[in-house]
N, C-alpha and C positions, 0 to 999 in steps of 0.2 A: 504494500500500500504506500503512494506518496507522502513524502513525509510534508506538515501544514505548512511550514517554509517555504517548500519547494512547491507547495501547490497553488501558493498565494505572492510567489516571489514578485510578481507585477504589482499588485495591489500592495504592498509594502512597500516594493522600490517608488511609487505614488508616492507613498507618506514621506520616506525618507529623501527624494528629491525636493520635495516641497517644501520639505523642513530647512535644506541646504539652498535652494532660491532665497527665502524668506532671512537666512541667516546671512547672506548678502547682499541683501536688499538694506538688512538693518547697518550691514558696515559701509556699505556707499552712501547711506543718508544721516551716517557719525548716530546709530544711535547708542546709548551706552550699554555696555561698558566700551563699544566702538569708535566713542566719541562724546559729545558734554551734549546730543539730545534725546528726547522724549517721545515717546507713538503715542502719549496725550494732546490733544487736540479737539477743542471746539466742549461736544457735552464729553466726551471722555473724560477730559481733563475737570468741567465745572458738576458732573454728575456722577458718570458710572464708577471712577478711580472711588471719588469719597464714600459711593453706595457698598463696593466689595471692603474697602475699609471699617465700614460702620459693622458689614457681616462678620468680618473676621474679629474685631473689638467685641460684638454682643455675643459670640461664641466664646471666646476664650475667658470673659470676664462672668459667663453662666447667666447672661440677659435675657430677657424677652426675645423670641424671634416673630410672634404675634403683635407687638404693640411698644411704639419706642418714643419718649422726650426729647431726642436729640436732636429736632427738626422744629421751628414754628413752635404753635402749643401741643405738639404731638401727632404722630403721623399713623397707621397701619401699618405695623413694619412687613408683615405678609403679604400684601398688596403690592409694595416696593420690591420683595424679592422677587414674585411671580412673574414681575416684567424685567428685572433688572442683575438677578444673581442667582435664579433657580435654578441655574443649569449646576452640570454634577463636577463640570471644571471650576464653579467660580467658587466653590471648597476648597480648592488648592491653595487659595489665599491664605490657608491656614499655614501653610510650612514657609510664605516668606514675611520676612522682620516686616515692620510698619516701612520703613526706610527705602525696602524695594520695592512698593507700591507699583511706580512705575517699569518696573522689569517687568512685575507679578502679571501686569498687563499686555506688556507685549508679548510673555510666555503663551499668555489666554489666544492673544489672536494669530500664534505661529502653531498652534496647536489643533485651533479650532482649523484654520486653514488646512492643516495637515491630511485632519479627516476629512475635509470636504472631498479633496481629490482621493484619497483613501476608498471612503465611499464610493465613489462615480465609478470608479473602477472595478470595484465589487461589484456593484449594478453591471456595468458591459460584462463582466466575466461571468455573471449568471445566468443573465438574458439572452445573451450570444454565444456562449459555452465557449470565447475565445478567451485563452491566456498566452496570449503574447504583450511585445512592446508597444503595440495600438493601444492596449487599455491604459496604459502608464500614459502614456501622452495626450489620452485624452481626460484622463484624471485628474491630469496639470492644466489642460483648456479650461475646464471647470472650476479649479481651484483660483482661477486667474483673470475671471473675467473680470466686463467691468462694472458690475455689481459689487465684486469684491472690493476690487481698487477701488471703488468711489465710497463705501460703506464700510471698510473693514476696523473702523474706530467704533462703528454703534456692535462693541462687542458682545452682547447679549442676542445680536441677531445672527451671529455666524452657527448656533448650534442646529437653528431649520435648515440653514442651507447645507449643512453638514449631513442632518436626517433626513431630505428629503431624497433621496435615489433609494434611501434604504425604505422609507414609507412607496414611495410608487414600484420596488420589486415585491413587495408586499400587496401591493394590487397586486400585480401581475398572478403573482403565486395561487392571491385568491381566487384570481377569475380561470385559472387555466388548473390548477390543482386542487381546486377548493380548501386550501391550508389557508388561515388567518391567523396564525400566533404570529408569525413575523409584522404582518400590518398592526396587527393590536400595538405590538411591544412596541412599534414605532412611531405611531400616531400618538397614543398618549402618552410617551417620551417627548414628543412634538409639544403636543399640549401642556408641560408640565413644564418643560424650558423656560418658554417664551409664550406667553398665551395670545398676546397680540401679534405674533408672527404666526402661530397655529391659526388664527384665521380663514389668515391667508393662504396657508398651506391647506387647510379642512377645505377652503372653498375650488382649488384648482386640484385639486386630491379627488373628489367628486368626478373634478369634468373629468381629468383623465382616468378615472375609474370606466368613465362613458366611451370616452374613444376606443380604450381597449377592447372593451363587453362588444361594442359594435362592430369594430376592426376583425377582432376573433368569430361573432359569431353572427348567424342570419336571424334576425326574429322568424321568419317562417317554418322553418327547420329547427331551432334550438329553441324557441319561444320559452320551453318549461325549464331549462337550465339557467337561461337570462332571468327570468323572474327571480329562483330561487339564487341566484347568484347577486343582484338587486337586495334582496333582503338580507343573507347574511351578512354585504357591506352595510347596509342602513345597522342592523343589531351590533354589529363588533364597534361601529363607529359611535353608538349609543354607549357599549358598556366598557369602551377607549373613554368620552368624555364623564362617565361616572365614576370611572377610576382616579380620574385626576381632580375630581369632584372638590378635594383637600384643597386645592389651589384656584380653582378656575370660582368657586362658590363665593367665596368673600370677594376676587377682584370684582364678579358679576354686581354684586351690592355695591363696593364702592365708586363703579364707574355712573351707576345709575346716580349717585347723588355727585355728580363732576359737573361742570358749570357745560360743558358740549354735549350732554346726555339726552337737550332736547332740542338739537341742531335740527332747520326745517329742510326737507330734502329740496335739491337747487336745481332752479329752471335750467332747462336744456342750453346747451352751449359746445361749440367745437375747437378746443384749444388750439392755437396758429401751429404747434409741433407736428402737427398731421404732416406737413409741407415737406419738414426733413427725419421723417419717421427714418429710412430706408438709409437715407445715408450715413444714420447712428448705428448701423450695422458691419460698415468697414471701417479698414486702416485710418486712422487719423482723427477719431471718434473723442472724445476727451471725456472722462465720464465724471459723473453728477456726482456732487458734494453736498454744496448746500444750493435748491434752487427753490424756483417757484413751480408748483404744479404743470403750470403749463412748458414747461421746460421738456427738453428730450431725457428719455429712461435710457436708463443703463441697459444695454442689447449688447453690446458686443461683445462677442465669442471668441474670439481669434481670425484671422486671415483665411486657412484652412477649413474654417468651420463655410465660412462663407465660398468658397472654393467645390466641397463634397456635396453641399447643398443642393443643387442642380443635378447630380448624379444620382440623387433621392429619390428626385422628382420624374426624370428621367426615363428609370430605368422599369421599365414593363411587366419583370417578376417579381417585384417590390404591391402589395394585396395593393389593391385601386382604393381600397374603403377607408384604408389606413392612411393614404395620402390625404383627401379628403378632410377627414378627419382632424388629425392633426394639421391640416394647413386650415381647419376653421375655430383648432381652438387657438393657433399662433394669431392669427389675424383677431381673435375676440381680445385677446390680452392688448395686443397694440390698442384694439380701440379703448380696452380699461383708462391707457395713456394718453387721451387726446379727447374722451368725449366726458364731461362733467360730472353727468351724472351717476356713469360708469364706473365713474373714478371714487366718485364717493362711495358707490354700493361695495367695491369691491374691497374697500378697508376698513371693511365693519361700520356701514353709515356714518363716514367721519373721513373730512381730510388731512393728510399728512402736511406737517407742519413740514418747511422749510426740504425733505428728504422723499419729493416726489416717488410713486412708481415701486414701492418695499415689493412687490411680490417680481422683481424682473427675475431675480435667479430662476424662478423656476419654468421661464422665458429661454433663457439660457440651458438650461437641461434639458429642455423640449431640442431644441438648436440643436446641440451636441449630438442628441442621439439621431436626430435625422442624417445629420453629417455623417455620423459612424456609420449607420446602415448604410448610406451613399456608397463610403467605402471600402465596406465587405462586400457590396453588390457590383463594383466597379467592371469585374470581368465580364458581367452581364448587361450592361451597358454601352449603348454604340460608340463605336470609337469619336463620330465625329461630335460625340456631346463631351467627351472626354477633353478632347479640344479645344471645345468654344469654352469649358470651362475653366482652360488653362491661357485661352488666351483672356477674356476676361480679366484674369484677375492680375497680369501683367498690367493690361490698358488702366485697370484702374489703378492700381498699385503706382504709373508713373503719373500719373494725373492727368491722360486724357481725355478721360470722361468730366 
């Protein structure tokens, strides 16, 4: 039998190149012990650093972790973890001194990072039964896009992007195996992280629950398998959010008494980003920081992502339903990005403040995986689309287009 090293050597080499990008990333931009600066920035620095401080203080000092004075005239301290420190890395805060706060942090986001590509690559090696150097490189596309690089300071939001390949091989499993512990374990992991990122994930978790069911099977023919494969997602996703019940219960109460709890939903409107939706998808994309809603989402995947793309779509023995499909849940996400009302439903009846478009990763994991099917399907693909695809991305890549 292979030994687990040798079975998973890609999906590890993921983690551990990821790990060595990231550890040169941090000595080309001096950070310390590199150099005299900080991966705090913006709320990192005025929020989340002093929120994992406050956890690691009322643990070691045997405090409330339900209810704390050290805010105002007192805050819900539960509530603040649920969005801000519930993940099972921001515990690690325990083994470093008050003094490396800021390492403590960039450890969080070189780690979380790690497993996102870690992840992605488990997902192509189980989905596609391939374990070669394709999954590693595209574990790193994932780990890299520009969702990360534009968001990788709101570190409480890297652990959905990290669970999410592993929650959608968990559909997968569901819908083709009828097995749900993998999606349970990972959805209300999802849930219990980050609750306002599980949203987001519960709500595009659905849809593609839908493109697969439909992809895979005919209602005509399978009608009674779809149903009963329908219900057991609706139950396990039921008794996923009743597990996490400990955390998601009180934030539910305290958002209802928040001062945006009875925001009116807003007349129809088409944000002017529609105009360069497409071209935030190539080379030279600079991706979003702090903008305004109507600004362009973070899309871009890599050069190559946008290269295989075409060879997806292409290519003949690639299920017709599948295409379809996933080219109408890509296209609904872009519209979340550009049309108001969209924008509001889709982040829990509520606009985001100042950090447009929170659900693009999983924008990008849709990408990825079309790309990769693209090219495992390459050989079956006419040569002369193999072409236009290569020249393409010369033209754009020198700025003829």
């Amino acid at each position: 039998k292979e030994n687990w090293f040798v079975a998973n050597r890609f999906v590890i080499g993921a983690f551990v190149c990821t790990a060595i990008i990231m550890c040169i990333t941090y000595i080309l931009r001096h950070v310390y012990p590199f150099g005299d600066q900080i991966v705090l920035k913006v709320d990192l620095y005025h929020q989340y650093a002093p929120f994992h401080e406050e956890l690691r203080s009322r643990i070691l000092n045997g405090q409330s972790l339900l209810y704390s004075w050290e805010g105002g005239l007192g805050k819900e301290f539960v509530t603040q973890m649920a969005y801000y420190t519930a993940s099972p890395i921001s515990f690690l805060i325990l083994l470093f001194p008050q003094k490396l706060l800021p390492e403590a942090l960039a450890f969080f986001i070189l780690i979380k990072t790690c497993f996102s590509a870690s992840f992605f690559s488990y997902y192509l090696k189980e989905h596609f039964k391939k374990n070669d150097l394709s999954i590693l490189i595209f574990g790193l596309l994932y780990a890299f896009t520009a969702f990360m690089t534009g968001y990788y300071w709101n570190v409480m939001w890297l652990d959905s992007v990290a669970l999410f390949p592993i929650v959608a091989l968990g559909v997968e499993r569901l819908i083709h195996e009828n097995k749900h512990i993998l999606y349970y374990v990972a959805i209300t992991l999802t849930m219990i992280v980050n609750f306002y990122m599980a949203v987001l994930v519960c709500v595009f978790t659905a849809a593609y629950f839908i493109v697969v069911l439909f992809a895979n099977y005919e209602w005509k023919r399978n009608k009674s398998v779809m149903i009963a494969r329908m219900v057991k997602f609706a139950i396990v996703s039921i008794i996923a959010a009743l597990t996490a019940m400990f955390i998601l219960a009180p934030v539910a109460i305290a958002l209802g008494q928040t001062a945006t709890s009875d925001t009116k939903f807003p007349k129809f409107e088409i944000y002017q980003n529609i105009y360069q939706l497409i071209t935030n998808h190539f080379i030279g994309a600079r991706p979003v920081v702090l903008a305004r809603n109507e600004d362009l989402p973070n899309v871009y995947s890599g050069v190559i992502t946008m290269m295989l793309i075409p060879l997806y779509f292409f290519n003949t023995k690639i299920n017709k339903r599948e295409k379809w499909l996933m080219s109408a849940l890509l296209i609904f996400m872009l519209l979340c990005a550009c049309i108001k009302p969209l924008d509001f439903l889709i982040h829990g009846m509520h606009f985001p403040s100042n950090l447009p478009h929170r659900y693009t990763f999983i924008y990008s994991f849709i990408m990825l995986y079309i790309a990769y099917k693209g090219l495992l399907n390459i050989k079956s693909c006419k040569f002369e689309f193999v072409v236009y695809a290569g020249i393409f991305r010369v033209c754009y890549g020198t700025g003829y287009f």
